[in-house]
MDTraj code that builds the backbone (N, CA, C; nanometers):
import mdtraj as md
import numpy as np

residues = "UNK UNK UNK UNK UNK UNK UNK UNK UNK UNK UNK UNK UNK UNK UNK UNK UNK UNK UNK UNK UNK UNK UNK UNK UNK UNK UNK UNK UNK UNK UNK UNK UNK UNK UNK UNK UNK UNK UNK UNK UNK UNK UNK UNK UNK UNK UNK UNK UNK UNK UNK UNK UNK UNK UNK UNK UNK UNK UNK UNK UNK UNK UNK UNK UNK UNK UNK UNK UNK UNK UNK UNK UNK UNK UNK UNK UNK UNK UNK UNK UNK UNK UNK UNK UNK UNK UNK UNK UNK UNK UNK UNK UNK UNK UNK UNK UNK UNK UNK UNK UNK UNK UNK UNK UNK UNK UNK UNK UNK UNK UNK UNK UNK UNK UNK UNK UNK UNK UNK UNK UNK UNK UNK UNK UNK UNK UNK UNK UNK UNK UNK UNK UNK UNK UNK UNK UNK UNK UNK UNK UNK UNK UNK UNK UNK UNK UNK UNK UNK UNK UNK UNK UNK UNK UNK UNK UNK UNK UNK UNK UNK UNK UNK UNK UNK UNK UNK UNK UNK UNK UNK UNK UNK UNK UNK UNK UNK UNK UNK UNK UNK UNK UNK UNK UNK UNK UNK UNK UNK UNK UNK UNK UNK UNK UNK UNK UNK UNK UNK UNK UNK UNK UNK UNK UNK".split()
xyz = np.array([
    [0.0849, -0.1204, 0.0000],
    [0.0000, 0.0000, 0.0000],
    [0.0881, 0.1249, 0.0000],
    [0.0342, 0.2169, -0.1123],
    [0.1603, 0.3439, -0.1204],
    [0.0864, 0.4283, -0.0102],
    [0.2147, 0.4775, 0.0164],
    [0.1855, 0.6001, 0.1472],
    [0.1459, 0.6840, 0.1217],
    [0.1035, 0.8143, 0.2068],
    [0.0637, 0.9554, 0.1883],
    [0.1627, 1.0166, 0.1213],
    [0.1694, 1.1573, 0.0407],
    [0.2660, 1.2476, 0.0209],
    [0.2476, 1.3991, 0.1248],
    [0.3346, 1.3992, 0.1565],
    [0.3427, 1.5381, 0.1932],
    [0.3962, 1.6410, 0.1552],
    [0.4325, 1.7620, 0.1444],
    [0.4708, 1.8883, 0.1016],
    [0.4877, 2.0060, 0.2639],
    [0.6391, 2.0373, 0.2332],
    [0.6687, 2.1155, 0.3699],
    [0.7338, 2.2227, 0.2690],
    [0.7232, 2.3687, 0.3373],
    [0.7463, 2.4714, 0.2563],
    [0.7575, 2.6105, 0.3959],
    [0.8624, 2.6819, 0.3754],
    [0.9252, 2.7730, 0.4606],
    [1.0066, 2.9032, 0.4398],
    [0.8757, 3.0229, 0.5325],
    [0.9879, 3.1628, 0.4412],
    [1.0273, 3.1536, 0.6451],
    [1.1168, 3.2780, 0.5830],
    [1.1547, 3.2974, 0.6983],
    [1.0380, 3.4612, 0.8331],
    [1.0088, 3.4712, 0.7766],
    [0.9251, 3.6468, 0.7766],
    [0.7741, 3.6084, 0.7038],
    [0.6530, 3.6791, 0.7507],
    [0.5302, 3.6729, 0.7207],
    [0.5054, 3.7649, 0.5646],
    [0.6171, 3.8493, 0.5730],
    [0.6434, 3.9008, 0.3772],
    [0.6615, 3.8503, 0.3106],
    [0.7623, 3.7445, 0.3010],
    [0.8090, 3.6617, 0.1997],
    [0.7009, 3.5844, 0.1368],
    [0.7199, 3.5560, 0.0786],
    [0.6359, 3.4614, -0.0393],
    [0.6545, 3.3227, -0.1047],
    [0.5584, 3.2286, -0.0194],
    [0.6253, 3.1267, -0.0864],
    [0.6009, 3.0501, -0.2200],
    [0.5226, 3.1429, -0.3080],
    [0.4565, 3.0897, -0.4270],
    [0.5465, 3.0061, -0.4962],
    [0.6969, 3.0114, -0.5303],
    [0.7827, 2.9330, -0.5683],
    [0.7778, 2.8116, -0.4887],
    [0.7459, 2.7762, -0.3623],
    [0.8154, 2.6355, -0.3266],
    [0.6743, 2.5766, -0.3392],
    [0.5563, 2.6537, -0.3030],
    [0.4375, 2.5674, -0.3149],
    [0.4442, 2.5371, -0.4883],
    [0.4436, 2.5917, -0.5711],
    [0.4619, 2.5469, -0.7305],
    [0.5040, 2.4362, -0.7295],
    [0.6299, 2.3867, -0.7139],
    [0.6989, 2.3140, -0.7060],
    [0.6578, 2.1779, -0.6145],
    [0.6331, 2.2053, -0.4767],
    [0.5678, 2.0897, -0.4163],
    [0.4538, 2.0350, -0.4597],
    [0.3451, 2.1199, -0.5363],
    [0.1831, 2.0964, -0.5892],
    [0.2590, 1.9960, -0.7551],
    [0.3643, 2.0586, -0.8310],
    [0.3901, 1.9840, -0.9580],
    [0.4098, 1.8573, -0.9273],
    [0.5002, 1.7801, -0.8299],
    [0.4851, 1.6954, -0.7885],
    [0.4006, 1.5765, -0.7651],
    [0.2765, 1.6536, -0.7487],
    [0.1649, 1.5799, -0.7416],
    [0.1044, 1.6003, -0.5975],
    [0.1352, 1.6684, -0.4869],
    [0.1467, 1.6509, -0.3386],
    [-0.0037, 1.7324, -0.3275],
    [-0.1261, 1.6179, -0.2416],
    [-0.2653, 1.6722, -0.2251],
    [-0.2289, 1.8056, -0.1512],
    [-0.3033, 1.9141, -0.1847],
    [-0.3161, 2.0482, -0.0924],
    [-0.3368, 2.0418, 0.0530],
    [-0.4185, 1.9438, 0.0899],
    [-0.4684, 1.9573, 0.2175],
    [-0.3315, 1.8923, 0.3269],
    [-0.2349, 1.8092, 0.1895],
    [-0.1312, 1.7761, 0.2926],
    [0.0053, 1.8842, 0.2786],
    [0.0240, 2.0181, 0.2446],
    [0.0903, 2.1052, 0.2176],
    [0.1429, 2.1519, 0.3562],
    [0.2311, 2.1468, 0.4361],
    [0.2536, 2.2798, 0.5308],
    [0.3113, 2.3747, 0.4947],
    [0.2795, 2.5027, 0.5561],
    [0.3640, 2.6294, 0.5262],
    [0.3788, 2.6790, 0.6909],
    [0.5362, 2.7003, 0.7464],
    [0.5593, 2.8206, 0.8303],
    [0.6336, 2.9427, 0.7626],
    [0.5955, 3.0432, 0.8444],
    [0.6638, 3.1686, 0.8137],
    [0.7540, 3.2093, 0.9083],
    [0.8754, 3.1773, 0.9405],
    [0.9130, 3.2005, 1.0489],
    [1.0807, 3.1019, 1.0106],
    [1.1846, 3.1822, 1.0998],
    [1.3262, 3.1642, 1.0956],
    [1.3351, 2.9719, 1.0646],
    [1.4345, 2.9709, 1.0583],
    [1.5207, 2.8349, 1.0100],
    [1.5831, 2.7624, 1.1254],
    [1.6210, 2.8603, 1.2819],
    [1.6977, 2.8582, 1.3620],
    [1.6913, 2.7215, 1.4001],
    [1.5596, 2.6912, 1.4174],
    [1.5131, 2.5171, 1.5117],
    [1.4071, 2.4949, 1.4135],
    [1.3391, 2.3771, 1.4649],
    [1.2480, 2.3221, 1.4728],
    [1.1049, 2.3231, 1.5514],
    [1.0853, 2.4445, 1.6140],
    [1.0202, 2.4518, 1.7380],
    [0.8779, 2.5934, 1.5900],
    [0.8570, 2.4695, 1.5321],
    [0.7712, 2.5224, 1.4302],
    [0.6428, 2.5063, 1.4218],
    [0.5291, 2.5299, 1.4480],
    [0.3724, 2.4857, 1.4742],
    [0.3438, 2.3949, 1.3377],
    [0.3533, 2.4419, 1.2671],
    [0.3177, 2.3250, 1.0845],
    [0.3925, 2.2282, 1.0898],
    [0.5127, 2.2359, 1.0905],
    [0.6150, 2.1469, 1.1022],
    [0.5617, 2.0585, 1.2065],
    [0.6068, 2.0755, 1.2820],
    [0.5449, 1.9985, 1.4274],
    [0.4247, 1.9136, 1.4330],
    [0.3081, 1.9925, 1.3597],
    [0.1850, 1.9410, 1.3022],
    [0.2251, 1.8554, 1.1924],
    [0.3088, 1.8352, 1.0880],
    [0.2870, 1.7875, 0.9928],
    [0.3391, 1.6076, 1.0223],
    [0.5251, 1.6463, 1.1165],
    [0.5709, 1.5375, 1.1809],
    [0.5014, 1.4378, 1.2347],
    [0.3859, 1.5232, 1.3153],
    [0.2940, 1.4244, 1.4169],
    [0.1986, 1.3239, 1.2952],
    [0.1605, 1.3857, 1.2041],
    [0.0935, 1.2962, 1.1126],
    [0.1391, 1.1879, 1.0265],
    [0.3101, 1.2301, 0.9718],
    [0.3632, 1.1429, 0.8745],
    [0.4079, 1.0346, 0.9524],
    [0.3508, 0.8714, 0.8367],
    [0.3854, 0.7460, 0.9495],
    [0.4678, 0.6866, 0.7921],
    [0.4818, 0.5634, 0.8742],
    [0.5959, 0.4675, 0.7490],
    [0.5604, 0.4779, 0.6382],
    [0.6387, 0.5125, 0.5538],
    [0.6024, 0.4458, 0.3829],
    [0.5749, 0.6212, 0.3605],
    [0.5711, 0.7275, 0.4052],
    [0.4865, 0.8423, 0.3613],
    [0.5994, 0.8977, 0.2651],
    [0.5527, 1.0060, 0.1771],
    [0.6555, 1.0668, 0.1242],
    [0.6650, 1.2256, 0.1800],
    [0.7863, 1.2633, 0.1983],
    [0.7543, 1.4273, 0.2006],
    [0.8556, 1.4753, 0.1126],
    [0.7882, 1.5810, 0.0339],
    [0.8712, 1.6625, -0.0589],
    [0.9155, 1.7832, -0.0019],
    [1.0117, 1.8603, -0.0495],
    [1.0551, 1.9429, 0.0198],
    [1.1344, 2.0531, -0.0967],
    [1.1726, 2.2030, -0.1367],
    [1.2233, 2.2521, -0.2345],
    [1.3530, 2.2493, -0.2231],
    [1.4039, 2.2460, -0.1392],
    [1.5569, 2.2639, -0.0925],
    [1.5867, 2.2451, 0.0589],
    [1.7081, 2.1891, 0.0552],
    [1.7573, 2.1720, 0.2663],
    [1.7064, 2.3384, 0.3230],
    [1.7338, 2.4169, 0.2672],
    [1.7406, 2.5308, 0.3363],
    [1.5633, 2.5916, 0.4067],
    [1.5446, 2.5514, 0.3420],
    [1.3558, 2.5611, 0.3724],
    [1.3393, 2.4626, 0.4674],
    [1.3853, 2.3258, 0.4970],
    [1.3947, 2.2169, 0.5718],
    [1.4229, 2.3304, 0.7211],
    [1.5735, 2.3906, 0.7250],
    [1.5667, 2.4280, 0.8325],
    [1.7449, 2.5181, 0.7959],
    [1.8115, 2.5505, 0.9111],
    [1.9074, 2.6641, 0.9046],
    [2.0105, 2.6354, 0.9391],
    [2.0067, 2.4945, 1.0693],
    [2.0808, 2.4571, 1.1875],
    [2.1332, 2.3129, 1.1519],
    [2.2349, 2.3359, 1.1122],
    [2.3161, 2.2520, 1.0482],
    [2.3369, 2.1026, 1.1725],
    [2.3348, 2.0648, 1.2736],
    [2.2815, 1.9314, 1.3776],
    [2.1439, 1.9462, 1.3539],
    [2.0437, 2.0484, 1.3638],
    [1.9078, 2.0184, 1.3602],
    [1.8890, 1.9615, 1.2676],
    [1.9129, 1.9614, 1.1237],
    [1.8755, 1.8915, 0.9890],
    [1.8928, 1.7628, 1.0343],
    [2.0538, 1.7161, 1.0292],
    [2.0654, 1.5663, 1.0611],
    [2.0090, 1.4833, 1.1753],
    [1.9135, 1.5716, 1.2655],
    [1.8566, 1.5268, 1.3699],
    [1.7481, 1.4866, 1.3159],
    [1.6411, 1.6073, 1.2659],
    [1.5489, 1.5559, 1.1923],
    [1.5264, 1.4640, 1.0680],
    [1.5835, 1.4305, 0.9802],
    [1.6449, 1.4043, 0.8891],
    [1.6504, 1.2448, 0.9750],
    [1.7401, 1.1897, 1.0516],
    [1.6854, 1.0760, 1.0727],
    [1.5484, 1.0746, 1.1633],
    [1.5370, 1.1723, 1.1956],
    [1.3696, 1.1435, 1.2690],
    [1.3082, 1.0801, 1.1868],
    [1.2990, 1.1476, 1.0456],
    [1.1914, 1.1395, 0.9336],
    [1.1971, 0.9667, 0.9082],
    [1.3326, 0.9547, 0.8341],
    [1.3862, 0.8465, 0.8137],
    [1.3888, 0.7288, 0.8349],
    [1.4462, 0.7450, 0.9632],
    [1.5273, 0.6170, 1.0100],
    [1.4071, 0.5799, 1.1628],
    [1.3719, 0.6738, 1.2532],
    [1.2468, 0.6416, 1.3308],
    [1.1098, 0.6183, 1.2638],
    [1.0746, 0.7175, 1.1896],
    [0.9035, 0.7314, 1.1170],
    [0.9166, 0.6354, 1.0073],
    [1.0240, 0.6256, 0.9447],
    [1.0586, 0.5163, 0.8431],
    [1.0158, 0.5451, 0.6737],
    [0.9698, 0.7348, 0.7099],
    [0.9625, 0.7915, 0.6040],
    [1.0509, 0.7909, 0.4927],
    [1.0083, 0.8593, 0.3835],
    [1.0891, 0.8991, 0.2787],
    [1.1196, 1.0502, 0.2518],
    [1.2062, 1.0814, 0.2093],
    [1.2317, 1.2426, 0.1875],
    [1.2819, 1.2650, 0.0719],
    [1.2449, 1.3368, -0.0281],
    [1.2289, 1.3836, -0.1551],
    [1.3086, 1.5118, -0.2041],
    [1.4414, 1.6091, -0.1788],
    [1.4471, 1.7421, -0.2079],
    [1.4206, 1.7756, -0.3505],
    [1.3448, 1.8352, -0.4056],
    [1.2731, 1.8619, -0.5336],
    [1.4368, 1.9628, -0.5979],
    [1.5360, 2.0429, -0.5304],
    [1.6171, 2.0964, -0.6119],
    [1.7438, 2.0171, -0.6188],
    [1.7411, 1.9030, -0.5305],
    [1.8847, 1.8202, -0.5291],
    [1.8391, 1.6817, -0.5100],
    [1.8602, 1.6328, -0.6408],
    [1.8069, 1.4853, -0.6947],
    [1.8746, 1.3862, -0.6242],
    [1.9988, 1.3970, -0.5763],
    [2.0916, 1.2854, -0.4752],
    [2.0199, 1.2699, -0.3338],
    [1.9011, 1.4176, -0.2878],
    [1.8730, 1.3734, -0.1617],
    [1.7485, 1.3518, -0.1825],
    [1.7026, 1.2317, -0.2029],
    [1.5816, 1.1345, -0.2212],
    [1.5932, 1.0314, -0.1912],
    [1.5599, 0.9424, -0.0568],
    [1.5771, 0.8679, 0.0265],
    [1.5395, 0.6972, -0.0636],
    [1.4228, 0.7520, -0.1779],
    [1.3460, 0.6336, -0.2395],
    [1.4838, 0.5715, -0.3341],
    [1.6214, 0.6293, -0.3986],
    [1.6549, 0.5526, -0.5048],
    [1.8357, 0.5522, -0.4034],
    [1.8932, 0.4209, -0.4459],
    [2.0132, 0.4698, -0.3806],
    [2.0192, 0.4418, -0.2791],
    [1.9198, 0.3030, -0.1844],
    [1.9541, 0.3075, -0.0821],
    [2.0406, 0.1699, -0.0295],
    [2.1634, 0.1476, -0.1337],
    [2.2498, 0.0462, -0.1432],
    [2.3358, 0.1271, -0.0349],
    [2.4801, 0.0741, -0.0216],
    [2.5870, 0.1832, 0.0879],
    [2.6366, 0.2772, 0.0154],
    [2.6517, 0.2551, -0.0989],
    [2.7325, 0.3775, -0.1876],
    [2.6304, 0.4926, -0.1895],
    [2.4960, 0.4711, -0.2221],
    [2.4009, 0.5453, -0.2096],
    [2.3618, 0.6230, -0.1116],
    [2.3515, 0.5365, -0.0052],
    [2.3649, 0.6219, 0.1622],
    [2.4503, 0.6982, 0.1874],
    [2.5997, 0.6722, 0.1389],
    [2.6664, 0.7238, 0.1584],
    [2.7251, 0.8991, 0.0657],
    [2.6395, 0.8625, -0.0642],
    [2.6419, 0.9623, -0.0770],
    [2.5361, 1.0910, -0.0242],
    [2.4138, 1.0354, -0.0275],
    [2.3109, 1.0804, -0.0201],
    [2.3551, 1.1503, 0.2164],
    [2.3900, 1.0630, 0.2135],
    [2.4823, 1.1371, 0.4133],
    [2.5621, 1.2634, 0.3957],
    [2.6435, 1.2464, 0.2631],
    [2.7403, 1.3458, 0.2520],
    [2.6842, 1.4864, 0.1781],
    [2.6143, 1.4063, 0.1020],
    [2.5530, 1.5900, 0.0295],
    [2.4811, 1.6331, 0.1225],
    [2.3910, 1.5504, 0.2424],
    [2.3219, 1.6379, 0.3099],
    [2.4235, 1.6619, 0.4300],
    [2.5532, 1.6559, 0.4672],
    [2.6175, 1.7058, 0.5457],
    [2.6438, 1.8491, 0.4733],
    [2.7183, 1.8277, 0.3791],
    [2.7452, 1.9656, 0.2963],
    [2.6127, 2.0836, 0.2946],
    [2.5191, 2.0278, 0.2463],
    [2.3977, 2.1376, 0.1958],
    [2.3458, 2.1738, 0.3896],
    [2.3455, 2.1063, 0.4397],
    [2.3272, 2.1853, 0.5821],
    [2.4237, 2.2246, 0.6211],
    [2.5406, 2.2549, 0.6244],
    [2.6304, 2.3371, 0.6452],
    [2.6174, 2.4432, 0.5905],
    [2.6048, 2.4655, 0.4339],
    [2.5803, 2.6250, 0.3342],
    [2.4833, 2.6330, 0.4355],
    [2.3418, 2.5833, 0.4570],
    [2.2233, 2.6512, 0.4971],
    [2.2508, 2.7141, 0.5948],
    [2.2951, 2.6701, 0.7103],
    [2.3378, 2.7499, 0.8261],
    [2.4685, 2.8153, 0.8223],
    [2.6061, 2.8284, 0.7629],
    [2.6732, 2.9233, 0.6939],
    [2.5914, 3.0389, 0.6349],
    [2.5146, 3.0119, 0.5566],
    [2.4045, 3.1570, 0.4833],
    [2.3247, 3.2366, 0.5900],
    [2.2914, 3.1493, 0.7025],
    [2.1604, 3.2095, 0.8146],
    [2.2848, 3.2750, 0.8925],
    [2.3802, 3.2725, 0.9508],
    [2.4922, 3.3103, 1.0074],
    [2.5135, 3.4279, 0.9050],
    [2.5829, 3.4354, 0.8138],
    [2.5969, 3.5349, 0.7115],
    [2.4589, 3.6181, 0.7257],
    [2.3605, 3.6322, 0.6996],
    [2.2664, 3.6653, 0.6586],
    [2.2491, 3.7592, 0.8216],
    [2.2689, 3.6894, 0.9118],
    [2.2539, 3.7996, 1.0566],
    [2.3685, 3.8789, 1.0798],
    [2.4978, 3.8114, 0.9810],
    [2.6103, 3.9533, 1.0103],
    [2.5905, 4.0493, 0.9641],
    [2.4954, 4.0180, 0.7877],
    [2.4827, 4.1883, 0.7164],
    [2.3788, 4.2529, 0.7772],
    [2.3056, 4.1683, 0.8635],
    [2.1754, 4.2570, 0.9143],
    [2.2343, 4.3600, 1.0470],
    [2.3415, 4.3035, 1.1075],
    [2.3650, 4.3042, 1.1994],
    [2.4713, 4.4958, 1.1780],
    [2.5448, 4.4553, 1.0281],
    [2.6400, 4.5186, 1.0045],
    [2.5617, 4.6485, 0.9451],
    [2.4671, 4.6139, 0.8809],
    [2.3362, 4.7456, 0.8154],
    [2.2954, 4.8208, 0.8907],
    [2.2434, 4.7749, 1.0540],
    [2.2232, 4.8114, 1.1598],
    [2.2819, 4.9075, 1.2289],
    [2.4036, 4.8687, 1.2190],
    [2.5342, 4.9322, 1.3178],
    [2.5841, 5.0748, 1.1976],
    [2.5351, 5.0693, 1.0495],
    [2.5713, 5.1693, 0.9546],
    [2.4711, 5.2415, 0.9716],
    [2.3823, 5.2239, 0.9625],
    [2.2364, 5.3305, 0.9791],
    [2.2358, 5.3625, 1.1477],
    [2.2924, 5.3483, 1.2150],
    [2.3019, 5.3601, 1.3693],
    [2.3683, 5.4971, 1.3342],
    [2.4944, 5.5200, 1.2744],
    [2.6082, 5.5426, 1.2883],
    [2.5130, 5.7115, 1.1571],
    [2.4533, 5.6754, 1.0825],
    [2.3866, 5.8037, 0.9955],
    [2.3165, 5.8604, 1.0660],
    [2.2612, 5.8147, 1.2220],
    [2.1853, 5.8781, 1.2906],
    [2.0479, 5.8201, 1.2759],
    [1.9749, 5.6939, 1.2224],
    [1.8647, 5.6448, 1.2336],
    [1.8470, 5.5990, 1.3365],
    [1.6886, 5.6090, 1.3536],
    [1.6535, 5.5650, 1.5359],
    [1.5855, 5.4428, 1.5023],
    [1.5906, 5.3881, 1.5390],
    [1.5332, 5.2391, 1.5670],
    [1.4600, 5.2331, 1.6667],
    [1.3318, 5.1315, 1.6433],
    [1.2151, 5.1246, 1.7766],
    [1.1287, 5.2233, 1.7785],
    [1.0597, 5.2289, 1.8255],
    [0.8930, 5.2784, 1.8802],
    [0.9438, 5.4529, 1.8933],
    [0.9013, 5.5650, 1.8208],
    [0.9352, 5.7167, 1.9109],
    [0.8640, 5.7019, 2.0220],
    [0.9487, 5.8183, 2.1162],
    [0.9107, 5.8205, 2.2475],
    [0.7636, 5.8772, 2.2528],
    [0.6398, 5.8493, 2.3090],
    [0.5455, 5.9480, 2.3448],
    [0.6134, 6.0390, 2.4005],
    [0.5128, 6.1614, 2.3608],
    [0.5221, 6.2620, 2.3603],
    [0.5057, 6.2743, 2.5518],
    [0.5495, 6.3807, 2.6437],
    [0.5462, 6.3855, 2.7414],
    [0.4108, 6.4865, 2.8084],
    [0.3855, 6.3980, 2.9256],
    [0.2326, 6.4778, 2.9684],
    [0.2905, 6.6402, 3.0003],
    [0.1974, 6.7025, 3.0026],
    [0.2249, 6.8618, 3.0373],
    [0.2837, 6.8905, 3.1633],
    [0.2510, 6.7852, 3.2571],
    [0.2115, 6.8000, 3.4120],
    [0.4008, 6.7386, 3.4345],
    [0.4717, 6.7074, 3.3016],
    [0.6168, 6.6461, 3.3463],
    [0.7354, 6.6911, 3.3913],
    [0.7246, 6.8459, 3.3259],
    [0.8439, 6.9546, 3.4161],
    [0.8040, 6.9584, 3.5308],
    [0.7098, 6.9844, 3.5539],
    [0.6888, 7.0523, 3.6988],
    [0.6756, 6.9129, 3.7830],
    [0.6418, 6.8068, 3.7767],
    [0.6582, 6.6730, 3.8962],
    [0.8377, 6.6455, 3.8451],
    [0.8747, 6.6375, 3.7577],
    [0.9901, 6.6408, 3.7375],
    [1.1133, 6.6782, 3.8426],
    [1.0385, 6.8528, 3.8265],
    [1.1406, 6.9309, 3.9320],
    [1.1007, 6.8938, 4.0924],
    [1.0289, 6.8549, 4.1460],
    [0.9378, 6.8408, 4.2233],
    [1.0349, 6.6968, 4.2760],
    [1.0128, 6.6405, 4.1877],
    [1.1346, 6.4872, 4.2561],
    [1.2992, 6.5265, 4.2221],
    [1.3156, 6.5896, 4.1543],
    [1.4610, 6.6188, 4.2046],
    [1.5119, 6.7121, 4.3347],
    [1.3824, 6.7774, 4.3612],
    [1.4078, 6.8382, 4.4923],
    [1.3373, 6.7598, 4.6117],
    [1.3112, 6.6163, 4.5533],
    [1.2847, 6.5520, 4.6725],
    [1.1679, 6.5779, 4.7266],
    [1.1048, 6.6483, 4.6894],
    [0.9733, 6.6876, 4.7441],
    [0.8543, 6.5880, 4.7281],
    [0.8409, 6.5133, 4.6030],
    [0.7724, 6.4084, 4.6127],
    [0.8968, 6.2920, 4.5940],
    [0.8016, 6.1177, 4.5673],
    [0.8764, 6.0189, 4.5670],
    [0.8705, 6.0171, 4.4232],
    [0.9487, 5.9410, 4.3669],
    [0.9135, 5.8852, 4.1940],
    [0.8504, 5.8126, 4.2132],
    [0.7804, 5.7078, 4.3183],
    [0.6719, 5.6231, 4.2552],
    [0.5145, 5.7625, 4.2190],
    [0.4896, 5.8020, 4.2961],
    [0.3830, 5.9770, 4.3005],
    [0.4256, 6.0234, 4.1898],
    [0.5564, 6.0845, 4.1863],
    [0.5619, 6.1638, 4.0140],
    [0.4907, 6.1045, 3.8972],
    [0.5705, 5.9551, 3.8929],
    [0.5097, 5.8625, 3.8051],
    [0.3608, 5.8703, 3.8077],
    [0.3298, 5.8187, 3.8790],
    [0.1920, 5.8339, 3.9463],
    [0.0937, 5.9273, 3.8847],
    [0.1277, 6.0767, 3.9091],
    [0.0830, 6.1904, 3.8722],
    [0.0737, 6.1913, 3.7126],
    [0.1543, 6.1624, 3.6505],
    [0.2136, 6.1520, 3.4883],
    [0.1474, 6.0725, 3.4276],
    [0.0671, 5.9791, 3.5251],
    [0.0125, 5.8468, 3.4598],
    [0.1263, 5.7677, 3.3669],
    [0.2239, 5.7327, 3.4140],
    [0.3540, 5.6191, 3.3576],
    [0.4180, 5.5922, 3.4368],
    [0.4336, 5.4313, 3.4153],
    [0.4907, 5.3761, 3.4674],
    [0.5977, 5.4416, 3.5417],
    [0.6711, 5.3883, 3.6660],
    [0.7897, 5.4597, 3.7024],
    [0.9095, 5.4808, 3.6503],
    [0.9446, 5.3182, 3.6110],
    [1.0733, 5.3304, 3.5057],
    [1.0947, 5.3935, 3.3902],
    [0.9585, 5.4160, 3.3602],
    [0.9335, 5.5283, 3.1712],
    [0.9663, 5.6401, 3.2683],
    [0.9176, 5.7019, 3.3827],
    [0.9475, 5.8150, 3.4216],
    [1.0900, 5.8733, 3.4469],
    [1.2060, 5.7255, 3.5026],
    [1.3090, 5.8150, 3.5467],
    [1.3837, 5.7455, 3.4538],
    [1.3153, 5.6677, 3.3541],
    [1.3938, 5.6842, 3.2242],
    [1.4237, 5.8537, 3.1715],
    [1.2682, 5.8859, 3.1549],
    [1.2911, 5.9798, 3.0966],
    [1.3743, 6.1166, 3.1735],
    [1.3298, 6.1041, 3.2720],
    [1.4087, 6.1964, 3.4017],
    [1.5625, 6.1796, 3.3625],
    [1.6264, 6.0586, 3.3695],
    [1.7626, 6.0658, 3.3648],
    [1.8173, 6.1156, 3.2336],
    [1.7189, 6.1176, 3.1222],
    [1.7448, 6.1823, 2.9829],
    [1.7779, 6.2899, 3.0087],
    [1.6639, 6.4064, 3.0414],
    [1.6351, 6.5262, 3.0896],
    [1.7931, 6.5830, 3.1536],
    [1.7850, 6.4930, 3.2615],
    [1.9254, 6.5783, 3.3243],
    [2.0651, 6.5427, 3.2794],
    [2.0777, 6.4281, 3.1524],
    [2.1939, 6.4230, 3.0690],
    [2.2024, 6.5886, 2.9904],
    [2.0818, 6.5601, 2.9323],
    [2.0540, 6.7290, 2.8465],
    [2.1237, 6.8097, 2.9118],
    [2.0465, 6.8429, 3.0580],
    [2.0878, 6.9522, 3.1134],
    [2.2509, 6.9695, 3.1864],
    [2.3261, 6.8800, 3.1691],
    [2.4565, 6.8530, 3.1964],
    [2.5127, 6.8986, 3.0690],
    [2.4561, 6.8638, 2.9824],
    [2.5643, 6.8561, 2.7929],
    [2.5367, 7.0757, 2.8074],
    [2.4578, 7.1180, 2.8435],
    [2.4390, 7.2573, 2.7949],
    [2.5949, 7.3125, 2.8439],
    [2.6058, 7.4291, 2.8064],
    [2.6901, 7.4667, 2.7513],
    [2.7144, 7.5589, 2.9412],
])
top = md.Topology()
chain = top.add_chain()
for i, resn in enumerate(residues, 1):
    res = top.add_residue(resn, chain, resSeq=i)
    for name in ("N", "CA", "C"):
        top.add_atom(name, md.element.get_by_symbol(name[0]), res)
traj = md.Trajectory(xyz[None], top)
């Protein structure tokens, strides 16, 4: 009796688009209703579809897949899962862009053995690229830091009532939990902003 097929498919971000890997998994032949899609990093496995899809696939099933890198990012996580699929569930695994990693042909020792080694290699690039891929984000970051872009949420704007409880707790006259209080914010937004205030007033001239 032939098994189910499945189809697993992965952006990293809720923008991306995965119309290319679903193409590709649907040409195949793979029913829709057995398709997963997450939107979300490569880092692990700690994926809701994924997770969902694992729990369903039993022996004999097929799953297709577009490339290792959609599989996942984490170069031990692949080969972890990878015999999950395999060698526990007793599945089959299909990569639709690299014809050597298809579990169904090749499974003499020369075959295993190649089919071990390309997927050592291709999960290595994958997580080499996710590594790369957080240095330029990392490095874009630190350049637009450096032009003066602000990053994160602007500050609300400050209640009216904030100079004057302001001055009011630096002369000790009330507590900062009351200033806060008065301001309606939190305390720590308050002597956040308080300790801003009197950097300012230190930098004047």
């Amino acid at each position: 009796m032939q098994g189910k097929i499945y189809g697993y498919a992965r952006v990293s971000t809720m923008e991306q688009n995965e119309a290319r890997q679903m193409a590709a998994i649907r040409r195949v032949g793979t029913p829709e209703g057995n398709i997963y899609v997450d939107k979300i990093s490569g880092k692990d496995f700690c994926r809701p579809q994924y997770q969902k899809m694992v729990s369903r696939i039993q022996e004999g099933d097929l799953l297709y897949i577009l490339s290792i890198d959609r599989l996942g990012r984490n170069y031990e996580e692949i080969q972890i899962q990878w015999r999950r699929l395999t060698k526990e569930i007793g599945a089959d695994i299909c990569v639709i862009d690299m014809p050597l990693l298809d579990t169904r042909v090749g499974k003499d020792l020369m075959g295993a053995f190649i089919a071990d080694l390309v997927l050592q290699i291709l999960s290595f690039v994958a997580q080499k690229e996710r590594e790369n891929i957080r240095c330029r984000q990392q490095e874009g970051i630190a350049a637009a830091k450096a032009r003066g872009v602000k990053f994160g949420r602007p500050p609300q704007p400050l209640p009216k009532n904030f100079d004057e409880l302001y001055q009011a707790w630096r002369k000790k006259q009330i507590s900062l939990r009351q200033a806060a209080l008065e301001c309606r914010m939190p305390a720590a937004t308050f002597y956040s902003r308080a300790q801003k205030i009197r950097g300012e007033e230190r930098d004047l001239p």
